[in-house]
N, C-alpha and C positions, 0 to 999 in steps of 0.2 A: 583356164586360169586368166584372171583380168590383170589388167597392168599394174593396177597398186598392189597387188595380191604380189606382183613378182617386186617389184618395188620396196615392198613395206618389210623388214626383216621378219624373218619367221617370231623371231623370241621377243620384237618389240611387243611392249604394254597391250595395246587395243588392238594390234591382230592376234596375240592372244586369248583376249577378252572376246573375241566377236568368234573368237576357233570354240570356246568354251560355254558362253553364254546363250543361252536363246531365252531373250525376251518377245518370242512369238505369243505370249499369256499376255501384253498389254490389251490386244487386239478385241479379245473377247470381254477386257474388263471396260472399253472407252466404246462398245459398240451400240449402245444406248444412245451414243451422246453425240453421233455421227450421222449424217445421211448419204441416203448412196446417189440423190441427186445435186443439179446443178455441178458447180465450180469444186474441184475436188481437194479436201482442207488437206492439211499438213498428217502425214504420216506419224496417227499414235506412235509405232514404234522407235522411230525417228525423234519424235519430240522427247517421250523419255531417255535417250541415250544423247541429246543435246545435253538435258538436264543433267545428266551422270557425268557429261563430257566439264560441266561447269566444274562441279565438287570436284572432279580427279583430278582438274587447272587451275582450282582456288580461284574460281572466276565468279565473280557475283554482278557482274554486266552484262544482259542480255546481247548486247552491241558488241562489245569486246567478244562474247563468244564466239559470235558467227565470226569476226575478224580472225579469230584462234583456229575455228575451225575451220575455213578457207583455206589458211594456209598449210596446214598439220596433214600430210599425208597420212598419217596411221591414224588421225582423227575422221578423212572421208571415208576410210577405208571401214572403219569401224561402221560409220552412219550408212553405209552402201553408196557410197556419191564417188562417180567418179570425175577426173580430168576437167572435164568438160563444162560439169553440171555446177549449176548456182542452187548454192545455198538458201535455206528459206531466211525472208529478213528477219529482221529480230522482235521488230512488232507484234510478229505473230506467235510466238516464243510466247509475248504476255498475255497476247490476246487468248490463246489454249489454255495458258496456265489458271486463267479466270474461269473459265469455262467449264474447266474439268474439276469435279467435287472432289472432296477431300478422300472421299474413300476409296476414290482409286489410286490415288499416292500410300495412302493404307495399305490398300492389298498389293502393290506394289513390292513394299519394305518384307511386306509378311511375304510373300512368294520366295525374295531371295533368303530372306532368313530361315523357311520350311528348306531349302536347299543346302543350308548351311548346317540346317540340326541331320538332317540326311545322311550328309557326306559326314559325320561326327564330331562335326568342329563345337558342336554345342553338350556341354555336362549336364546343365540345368539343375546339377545341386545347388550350386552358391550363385546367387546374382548379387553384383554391388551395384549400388547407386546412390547418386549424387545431381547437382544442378547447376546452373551457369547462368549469368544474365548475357543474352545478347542484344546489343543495338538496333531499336527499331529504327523504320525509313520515317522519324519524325524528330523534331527540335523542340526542346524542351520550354524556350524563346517563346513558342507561338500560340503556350498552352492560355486557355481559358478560363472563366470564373463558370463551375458550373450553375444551373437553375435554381430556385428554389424548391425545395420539395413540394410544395402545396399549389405549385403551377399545375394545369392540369394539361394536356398532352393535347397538340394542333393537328394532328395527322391521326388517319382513318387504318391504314395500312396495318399490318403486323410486323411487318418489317420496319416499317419505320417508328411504330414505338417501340420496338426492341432498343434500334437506335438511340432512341431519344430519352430512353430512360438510363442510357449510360451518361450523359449531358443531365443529369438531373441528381441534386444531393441527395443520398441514401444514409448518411450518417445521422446517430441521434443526437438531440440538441444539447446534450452535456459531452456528446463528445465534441461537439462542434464548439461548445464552449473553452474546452481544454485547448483544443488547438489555434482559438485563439488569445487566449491565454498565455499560451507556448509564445504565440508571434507578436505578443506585445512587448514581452521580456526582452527576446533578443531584438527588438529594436530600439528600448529602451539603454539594453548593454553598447550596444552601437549604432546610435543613429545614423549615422554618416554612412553607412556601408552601404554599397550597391550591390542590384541584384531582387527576384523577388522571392517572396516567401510562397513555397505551391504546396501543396500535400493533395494527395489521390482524391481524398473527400470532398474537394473544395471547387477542383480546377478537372480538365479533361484538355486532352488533343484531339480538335477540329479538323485535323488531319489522319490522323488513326486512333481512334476513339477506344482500341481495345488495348492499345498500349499503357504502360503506367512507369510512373516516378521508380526506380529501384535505388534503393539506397545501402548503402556497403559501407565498413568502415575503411576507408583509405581510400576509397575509388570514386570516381566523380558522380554527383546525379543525374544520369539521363534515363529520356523514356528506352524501356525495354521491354521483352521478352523472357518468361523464363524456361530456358533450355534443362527438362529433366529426362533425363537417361537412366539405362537399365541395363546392363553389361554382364554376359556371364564369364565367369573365371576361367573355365575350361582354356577358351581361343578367343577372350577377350570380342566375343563375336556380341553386337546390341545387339539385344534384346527388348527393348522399349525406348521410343523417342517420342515425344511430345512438346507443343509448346504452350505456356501455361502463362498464367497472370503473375506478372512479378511482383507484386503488395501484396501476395497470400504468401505465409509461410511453406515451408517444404514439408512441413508434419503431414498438413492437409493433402498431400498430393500422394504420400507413401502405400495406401492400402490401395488406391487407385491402379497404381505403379503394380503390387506385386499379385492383385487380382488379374491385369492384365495378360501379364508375361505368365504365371498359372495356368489358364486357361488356352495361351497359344503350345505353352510346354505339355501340357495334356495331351493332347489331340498327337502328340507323337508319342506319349507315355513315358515324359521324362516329370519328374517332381522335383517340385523347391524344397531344399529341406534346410538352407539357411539363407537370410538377407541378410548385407551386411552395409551400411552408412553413417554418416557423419550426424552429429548431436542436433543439426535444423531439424531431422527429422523424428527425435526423442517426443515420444507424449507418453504419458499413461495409455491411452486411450487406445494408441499404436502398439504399445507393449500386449493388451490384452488382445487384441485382434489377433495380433499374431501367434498370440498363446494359443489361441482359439482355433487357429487354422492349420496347427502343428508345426508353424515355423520358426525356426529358432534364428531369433534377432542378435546384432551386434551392434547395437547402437547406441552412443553414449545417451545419458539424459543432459540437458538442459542445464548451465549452469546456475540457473536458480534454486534448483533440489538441494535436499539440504539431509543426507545419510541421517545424522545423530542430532539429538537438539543437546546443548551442554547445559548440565546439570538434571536431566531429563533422563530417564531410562524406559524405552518402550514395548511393552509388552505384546507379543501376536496373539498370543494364545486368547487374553481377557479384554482384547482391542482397550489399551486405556496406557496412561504415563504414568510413572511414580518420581517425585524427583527427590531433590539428594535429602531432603527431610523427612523422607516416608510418606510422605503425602500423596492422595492416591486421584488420578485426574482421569474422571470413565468419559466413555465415548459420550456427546451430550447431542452433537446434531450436524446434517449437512445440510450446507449452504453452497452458494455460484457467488463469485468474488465478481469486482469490476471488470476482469476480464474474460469472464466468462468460463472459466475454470470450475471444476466440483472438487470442494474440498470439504476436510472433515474436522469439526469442532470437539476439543478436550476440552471441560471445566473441572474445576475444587469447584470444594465449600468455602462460602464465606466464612463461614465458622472454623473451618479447618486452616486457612490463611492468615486468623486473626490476631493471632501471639508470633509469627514465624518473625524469627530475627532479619527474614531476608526480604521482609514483606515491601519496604521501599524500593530496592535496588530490582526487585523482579515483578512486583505488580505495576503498571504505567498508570500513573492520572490518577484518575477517582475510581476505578476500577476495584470493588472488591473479592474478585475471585481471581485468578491466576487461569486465563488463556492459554491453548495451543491451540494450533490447526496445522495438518498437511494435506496431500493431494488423496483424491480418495483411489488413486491408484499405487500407494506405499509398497503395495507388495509385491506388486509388479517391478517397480524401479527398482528396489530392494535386491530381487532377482537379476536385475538386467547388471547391476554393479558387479556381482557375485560373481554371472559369466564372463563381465569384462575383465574383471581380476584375474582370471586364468592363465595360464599359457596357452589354449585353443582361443582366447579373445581377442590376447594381443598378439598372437599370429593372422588373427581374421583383420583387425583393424589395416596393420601391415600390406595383408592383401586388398583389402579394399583400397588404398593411398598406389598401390601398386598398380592394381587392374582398369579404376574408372575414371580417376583423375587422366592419366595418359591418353586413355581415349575421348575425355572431355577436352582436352589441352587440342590433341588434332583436329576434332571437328570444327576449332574453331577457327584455328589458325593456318589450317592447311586445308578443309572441306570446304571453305565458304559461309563460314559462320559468321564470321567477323562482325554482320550486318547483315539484317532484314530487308532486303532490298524493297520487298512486295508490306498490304497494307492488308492492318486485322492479323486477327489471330488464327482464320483459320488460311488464311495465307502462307503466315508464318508457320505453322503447322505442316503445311506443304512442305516449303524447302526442309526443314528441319527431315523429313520423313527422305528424302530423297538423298539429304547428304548422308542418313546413313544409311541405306540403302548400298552406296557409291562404297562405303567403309565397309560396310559386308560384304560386298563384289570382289573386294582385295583380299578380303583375308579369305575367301574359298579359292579366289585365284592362285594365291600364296600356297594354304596349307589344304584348302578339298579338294583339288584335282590329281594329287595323285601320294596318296597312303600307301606305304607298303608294310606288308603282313612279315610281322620276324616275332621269333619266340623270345620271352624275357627270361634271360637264364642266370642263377648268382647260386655261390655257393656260399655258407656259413664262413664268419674267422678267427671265432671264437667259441667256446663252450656253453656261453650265455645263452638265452634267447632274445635272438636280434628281431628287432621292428624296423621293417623300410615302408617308406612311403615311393609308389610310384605314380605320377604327374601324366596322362596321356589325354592325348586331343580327342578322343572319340571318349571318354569319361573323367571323370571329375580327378579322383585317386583309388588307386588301389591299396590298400595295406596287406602284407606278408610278413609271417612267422615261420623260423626254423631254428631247429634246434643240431650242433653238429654241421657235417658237409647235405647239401642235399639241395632237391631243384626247389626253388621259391617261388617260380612261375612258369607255367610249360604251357599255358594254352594260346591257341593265335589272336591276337589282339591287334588292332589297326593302332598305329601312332605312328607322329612323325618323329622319325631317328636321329633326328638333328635338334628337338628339342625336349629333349627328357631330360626333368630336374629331379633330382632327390635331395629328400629330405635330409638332416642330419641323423645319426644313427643313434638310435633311445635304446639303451640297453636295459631289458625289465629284471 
């Protein structure tokens, strides 16, 4: 037994974590990217459990670390350093972190997460998700005008015109028109005002080029990150972290999101069989995917949807409108709007319009027939309302506000989110991968080392037939029927006995 071993309390943090853990698996995964001659680099394993040592200290200073971990007896003790030994500088901290591809901070997260679905901390029925912008390591002061489009590209490389065409306008010349358009107004509204006018289309950071403008109501504009996440219900254990371009919306990222976590929940043979999120990420498009893949969504749409049109009444059955005149509006044609949206065209007859008392107040302009259009995925959203109006939807919503937001709140404030210290995205991606990583480590610390087996025993207390929900860590829910006194549950089940919730009691 070494001397930090007798030193460091048994039940402190990281001589627990190091009694419980083995990241002996980095070894095999950085062994490509090593050689066994010359000067001998920094200890993959070592370097990963720096990184963890960061996020579990809310540390986002390479420098600050090693300062942290120099002095933290349960922190050498963790890294295997004793008394004696000097820490590696923190240089090299960046210098590995560059080095090493992004896939092995990947299979990194996935290793602890396979350990998490193991030990049963993972349901994988419900996943919730949601997003976050975090702060990239750039100043929004230093952004640039980017190129013209019709420049044609100075370098040979493929790397460097990868580069170089994110420095180059990609937008169309009517959108470029609007947006300045946009920037005459308000500077006409106040000229005086300082400050400049930037949008993603226009301008780029010469500092990290894969960062962008995010813009939020109430919150200031700087370059960021977008932090989306993937969280199961069961033990609140991610499930999917990535980081993403924050000027795309969250719709875009959704199928991405629950194709991934799918695919990793397979391979253990647990299935999704609902997602649940906030209305960024509502489309038509996501509605039918989902339909399509047997998952059942809870996501509001879009506040631009619009249920009922007034005066309008519309038909599934004949796809067409009839409005409060009898007049009857068949399906006429689909069209893609300025925003690129599929939507679908209602007309009358002119002829049918032409006596209508109401024909000023509801035809526009010079218009002789009477327009509708909506999305051409109506019956999707349709549906998606239907389920939210439920009592199973707003119990879902509830838990999603309950399960992802919490765990988005800590990764940022407590994991090291705060700020992107490192540059690019796929940098960013790294830490993002690591701090949860560090959040999974906790919660198998916590609740997957040690389950014990007890029987669920209840007796009826009434003559009804009662419905209980029971909440356990190794499964999503149980539901149980009985009629009379009599057992509800008799078979051995793993959960932690300290936190079982029930539900309220539904009497059928």
């Amino acid at each position: 037994m070494s001397l930090l071993e007798k030193i460091v309390p048994s039940d402190q943090f990281y001589h627990r974590l190091a009694k419980v853990v083995d990241l002996e698996f980095v070894r095999a995964l950085v062994a490509p990217y090593y050689i066994h001659t010359g000067r001998p680099s920094l200890d993959p394993v070592v370097f990963v459990k720096l990184l963890l040592v960061a996020h579990f200290e809310n540390i986002t200073s390479d420098r600050k670390l090693i300062e942290t971990a120099t002095l933290h007896l349960g922190i050498r003790y963790f890294l295997g350093y004793d008394l004696t030994q000097s820490l590696p500088f923190h240089s090299t901290i960046s210098r590995t972190r560059q080095r090493i591809p992004l896939s092995v901070f990947e299979q990194c997260f996935f290793n602890v997460l396979d350990l998490c679905i193991k030990s049963g901390l993972v349901a994988g029925h419900t996943q919730a998700i949601d997003s976050a912008y975090v702060k990239a390591n750039a100043s929004i002061h230093n952004m640039q005008p980017k190129l013209s489009s019709w420049l044609t590209l100075t370098t040979d490389t493929v790397e460097a015109n990868e580069a170089e065409k994110k420095t180059r306008i990609s937008a169309s010349t009517g959108r470029l028109k609007h947006i300045h358009r946009y920037h005459s107004l308000i500077q006409q509204t106040a000229p005086k005002k300082a400050g400049q006018l930037l949008s993603n289309l226009t301008h780029y950071s010469p500092t990290d080029v894969d960062a962008r403008i995010s813009i939020k109501t109430g919150k200031q504009r700087m370059l960021s990150y977008m932090l989306s996440l993937g969280v199961d219900t069961g033990k609140h254990v991610i499930t999917y972290i990535n980081a993403d371009f924050s000027d795309w919306r969250d719709s875009r990222y959704l199928l991405t999101i629950v194709d991934t976590i799918r695919k990793r929940l397979k391979t253990h043979k647990l299935k999704v069989d609902e997602v649940l999120a906030d209305s960024g990420y509502g489309s038509g498009s996501n509605y039918q995917q989902l339909e399509q893949k047997g998952i059942k969504g809870f996501i509001p749409p879009h506040g631009k949807y619009k249920l009922e049109r007034k005066g309008f009444t519309y038909n599934s059955q004949t796809d067409s409108y009839i409005c409060s005149q009898g007049i009857l509006l068949p399906f006429n044609n689909t069209f893609t709007d300025k925003e690129g949206n599929v939507k679908k065209r209602y007309m009358s007859k002119a002829a049918d319009c032409k006596d209508c008392p109401f024909r000023k107040s509801c035809i526009p302009g010079t218009a002789r027939e009477k327009r509708l259009h909506h999305t051409y995925y109506k019956a999707e959203y349709d549906r998606m309302l239907a389920r939210l109006s439920t009592k199973a939807g707003k119990r879902a919503m509830r838990k999603r506000a309950a399960t992802v937001e919490p765990v988005l709140g800590s990764l940022i404030e407590y994991y090291g989110l705060r700020k992107i210290s490192v540059k690019k995205r796929e940098g960013a991606a790294k830490v993002m991968y690591l701090a949860a990583t560090a959040y999974n480590l906790k919660k198998y610390l916590r609740y997957g080392t040690s389950n014990p087996l007890v029987k669920a025993v209840a007796i009826s207390v009434t003559d009804k037939l009662l419905l209980l929900q029971l909440d356990f860590c190794n499964s999503h829910s149980i539901y149980v029927t009985s009629k009379n006194a009599g057992i509800l549950l008799a078979d051995h089940i793993a959960f932690d006995c300290c936190r079982i919730s029930f539900t309220p009691f539904y009497y059928l």
